[in-house]
N, C-alpha and C positions, 0 to 999 in steps of 0.2 A: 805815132801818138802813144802815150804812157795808157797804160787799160788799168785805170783805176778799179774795176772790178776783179782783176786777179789776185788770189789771195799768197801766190807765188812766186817773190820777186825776182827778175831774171839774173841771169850771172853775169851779166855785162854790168860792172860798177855804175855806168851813167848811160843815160837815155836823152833824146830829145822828144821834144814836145814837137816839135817841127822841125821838118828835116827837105833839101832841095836837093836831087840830083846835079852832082858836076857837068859842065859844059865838056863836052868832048873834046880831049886836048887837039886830035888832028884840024880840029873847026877856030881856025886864028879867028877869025872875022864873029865870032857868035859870041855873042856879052852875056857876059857872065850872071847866072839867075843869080835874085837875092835870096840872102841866107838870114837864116833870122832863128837862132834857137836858142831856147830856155832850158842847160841841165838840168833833170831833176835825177834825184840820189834815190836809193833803193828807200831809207827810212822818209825820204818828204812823198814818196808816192804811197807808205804806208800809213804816215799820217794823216795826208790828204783823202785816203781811202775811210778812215774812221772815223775825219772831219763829218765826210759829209753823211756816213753812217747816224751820226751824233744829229747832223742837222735834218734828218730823215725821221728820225725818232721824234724831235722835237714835234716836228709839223705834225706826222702824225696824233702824236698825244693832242695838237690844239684843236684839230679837227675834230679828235673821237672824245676831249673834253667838252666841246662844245654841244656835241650829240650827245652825251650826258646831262650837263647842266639844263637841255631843255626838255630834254625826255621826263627828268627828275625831278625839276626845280632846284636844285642845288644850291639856290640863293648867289649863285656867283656872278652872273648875268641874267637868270629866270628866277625871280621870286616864287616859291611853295604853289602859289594858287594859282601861279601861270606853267604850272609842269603841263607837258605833252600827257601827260598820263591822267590828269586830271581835269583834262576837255581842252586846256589852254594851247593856244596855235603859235607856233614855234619861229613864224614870220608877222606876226599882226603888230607884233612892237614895232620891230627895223622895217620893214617893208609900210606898215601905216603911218609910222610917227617921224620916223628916223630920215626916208627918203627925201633928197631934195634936186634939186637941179632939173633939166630939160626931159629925165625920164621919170618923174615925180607920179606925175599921173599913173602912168603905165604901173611902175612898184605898188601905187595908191591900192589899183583896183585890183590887184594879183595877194593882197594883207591880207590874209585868214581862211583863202584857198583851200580848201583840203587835199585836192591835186598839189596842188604846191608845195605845201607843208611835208606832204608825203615824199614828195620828188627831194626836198629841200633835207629833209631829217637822212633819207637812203644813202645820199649823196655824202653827208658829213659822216656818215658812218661807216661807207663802204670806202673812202678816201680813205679816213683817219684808220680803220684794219688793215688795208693794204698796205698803208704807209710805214706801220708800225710793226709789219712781218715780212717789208720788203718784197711781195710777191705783187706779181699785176700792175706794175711801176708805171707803163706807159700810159694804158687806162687811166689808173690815180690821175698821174701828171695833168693827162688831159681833161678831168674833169675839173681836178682841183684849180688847175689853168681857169676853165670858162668861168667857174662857180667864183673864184677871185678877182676876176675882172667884171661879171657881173653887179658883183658890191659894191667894185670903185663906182661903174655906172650909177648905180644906187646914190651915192653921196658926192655926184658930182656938184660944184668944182670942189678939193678937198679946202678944209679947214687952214690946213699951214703950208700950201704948195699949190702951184697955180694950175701944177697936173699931177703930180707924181706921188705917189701915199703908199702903206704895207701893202695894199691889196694886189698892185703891181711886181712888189718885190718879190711877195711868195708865190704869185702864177711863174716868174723867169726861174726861181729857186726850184719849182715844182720840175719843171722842166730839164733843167740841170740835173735833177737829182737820175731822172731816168737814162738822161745823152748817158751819164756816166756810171749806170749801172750800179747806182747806189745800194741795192735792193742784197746784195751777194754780201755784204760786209756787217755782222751782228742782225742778219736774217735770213730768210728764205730764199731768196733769189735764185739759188743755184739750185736748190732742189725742187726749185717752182718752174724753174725755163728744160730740167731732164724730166718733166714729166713727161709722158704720151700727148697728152691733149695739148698743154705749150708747145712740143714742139711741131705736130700737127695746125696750130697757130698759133704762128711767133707774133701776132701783135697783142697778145695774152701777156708777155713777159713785163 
């Protein structure tokens, strides 16, 4: 498999993505495994590297935008007099107004929470830093996973799809981004997994 987090491409012109040991020629009788491999070239494994760098930035800014806009009101989704800083609850809109479908009630009575809220604001802000300095990937992943699937629950069934909406795309993306080490490519990653403490627990990285 290509290690999209190396920032070193190898001297071997071409790689596979998947690769099958041959059958031992002395074994007539043994059928042949399938082979099944995808080249990829020294520049698409470095583009592919800065792809998803590009798309690791992205998620984070929406995360740590969103923890702004409601901390501040920034008018862009939290109107002035609904800022976090100004007594306003950063779940009482989406969670009160917004939620529907079989878990409706439940979102209902969790709207304006101050456990919640707290949990809910920590959450989009410690995803959306992580995200956007590439350090703590798997963490991120996982939370931003639950905290995105959470929401689709929120607005089940969705508006233009009988199941499948962003909320689902960006938990699989989240995910992706840590399998492949996104964290090492325009951030910290690398000098977040040679710390002591990472690597005393590598499920920090």
């Amino acid at each position: 498999m290509v290690n999209i987090a190396n920032d070193h491409q190898a001297s071997a012109p071409v790689t596979t993505l998947a690769t099958t040991e041959r059958p031992d020629r002395g074994a007539r009788h043994q059928a042949p495994a399938p082979h099944t491999a995808f080249p990829v070239t020294g520049r698409t494994a470095t583009a592919a590297r800065y792809l998803l760098a590009g798309i690791r930035l992205a998620l984070g800014w929406v995360f740590l935008w969103a923890f702004l806009d409601k901390l501040l009101g920034l008018g862009r989704g939290t109107p002035a007099a609904n800022a976090w800083l100004d007594g306003g609850s950063p779940t009482a809109g989406f969670l009160g107004k917004a939620a529907t479908g079989p878990f409706a009630g439940l979102y209902h009575s969790m709207a304006g929470n101050v456990f919640v809220d707290v949990l809910f604001m920590a959450a989009l802000l410690g995803i959306g830093v992580a995200l956007i300095l590439g350090i703590g990937m798997r963490i991120a992943a996982a939370a931003g996973a639950v905290l995105t699937v959470l929401m689709w629950t929120a607005v089940l069934p969705p508006e233009s799809n009988p199941f499948m909406d962003d909320h689902l795309i960006y938990a699989a993306v989240l995910i992706l981004l840590a399998l492949l080490g996104a964290g090492t490519t325009w951030g910290l990653g690398r000098r977040w997994a040679a710390t002591p403490l990472v690597r005393r627990n590598t499920w920090l990285t």
